[in-house]
N, C-alpha and C positions, 0 to 999 in steps of 0.2 A: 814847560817853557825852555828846558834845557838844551832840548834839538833845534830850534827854531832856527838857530843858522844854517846847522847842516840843512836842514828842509829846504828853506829858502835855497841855499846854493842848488840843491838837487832837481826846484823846480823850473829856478834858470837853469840851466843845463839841459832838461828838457826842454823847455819852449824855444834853445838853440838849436836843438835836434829837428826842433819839427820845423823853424825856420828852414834848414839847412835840408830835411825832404824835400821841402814844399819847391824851393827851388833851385835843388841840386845841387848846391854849393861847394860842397867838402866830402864828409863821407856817403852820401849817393853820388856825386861826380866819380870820385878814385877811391871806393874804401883802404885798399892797401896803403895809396901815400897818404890819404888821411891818419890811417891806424898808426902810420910809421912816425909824420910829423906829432902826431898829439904823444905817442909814447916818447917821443925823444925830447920835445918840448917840455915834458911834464917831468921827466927827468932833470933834465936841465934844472929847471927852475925851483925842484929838490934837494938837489946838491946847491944850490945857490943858497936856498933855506939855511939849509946844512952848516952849510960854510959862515953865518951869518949867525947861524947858533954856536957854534963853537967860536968864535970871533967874538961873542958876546957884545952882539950887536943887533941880533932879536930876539926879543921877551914875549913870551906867551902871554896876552895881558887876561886878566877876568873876566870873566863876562858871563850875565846871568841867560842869556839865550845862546851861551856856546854847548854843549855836551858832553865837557868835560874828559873827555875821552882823551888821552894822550898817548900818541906812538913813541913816541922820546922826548928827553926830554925838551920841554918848552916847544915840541910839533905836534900839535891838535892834529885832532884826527879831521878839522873842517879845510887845513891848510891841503894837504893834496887833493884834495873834493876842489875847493879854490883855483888851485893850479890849474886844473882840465878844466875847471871850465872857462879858466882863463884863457887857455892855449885857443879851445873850442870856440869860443866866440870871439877870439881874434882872427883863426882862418874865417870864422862864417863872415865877419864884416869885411875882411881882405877881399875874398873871393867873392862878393858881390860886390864892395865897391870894383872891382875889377871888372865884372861882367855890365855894371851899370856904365863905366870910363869906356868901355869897348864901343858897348852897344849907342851911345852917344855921339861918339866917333866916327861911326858908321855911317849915322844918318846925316851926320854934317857933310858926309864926304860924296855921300850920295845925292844928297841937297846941291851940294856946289857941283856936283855932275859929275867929282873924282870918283874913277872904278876902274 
């Protein structure tokens, strides 16, 4: 039971992925700015970690489904697994809610006869 979160996190991540096939979202639309945002994102919000650990202002807490695995201290090894797929299923929800905002738009405009 010790991996159980990394699991869980790796299997969201996956079904973001296939989301994000299925309807081109992110990285089948633009791999490269995907690659770039999710690396820079996950960066980011590393150093944020970072900064929040040496601040002493986040604690690694217990947990019997964590893995126990720790890159430094008080930063599990589920925390950057976390991050990406934070970052990841913030552009997939962005970038569809965006294509859904468009494509609604369209048809209003096309409805009321604007074109």
């Amino acid at each position: 039971m010790g991996a159980l979160y990394l699991a869980a996190l790796l299997v969201s991540l996956g079904c973001m992925l296939l989301l994000d096939w299925r309807f081109r979202l992110f990285f089948w639309r633009d791999p490269v700015a995907a690659i770039i945002v999710t690396v820079v994102g996950t960066a980011f919000f590393l150093v944020w970690d970072v900064a929040g650990i040496a601040g002493g202002i986040f604690f690694r807490g217990e947990a019997t489904i964590a893995s126990g695995i720790v890159l430094a201290p008080e930063l599990p090894l589920e925390e950057p697994v976390f991050l990406l797929f934070l970052v990841v299923c913030t552009m997939v929800i962005f970038t569809g809610a965006t294509r859904v905002l468009t494509r609604r738009a369209e048809r209003r405009s096309t409805r009321a006869g604007i074109r």
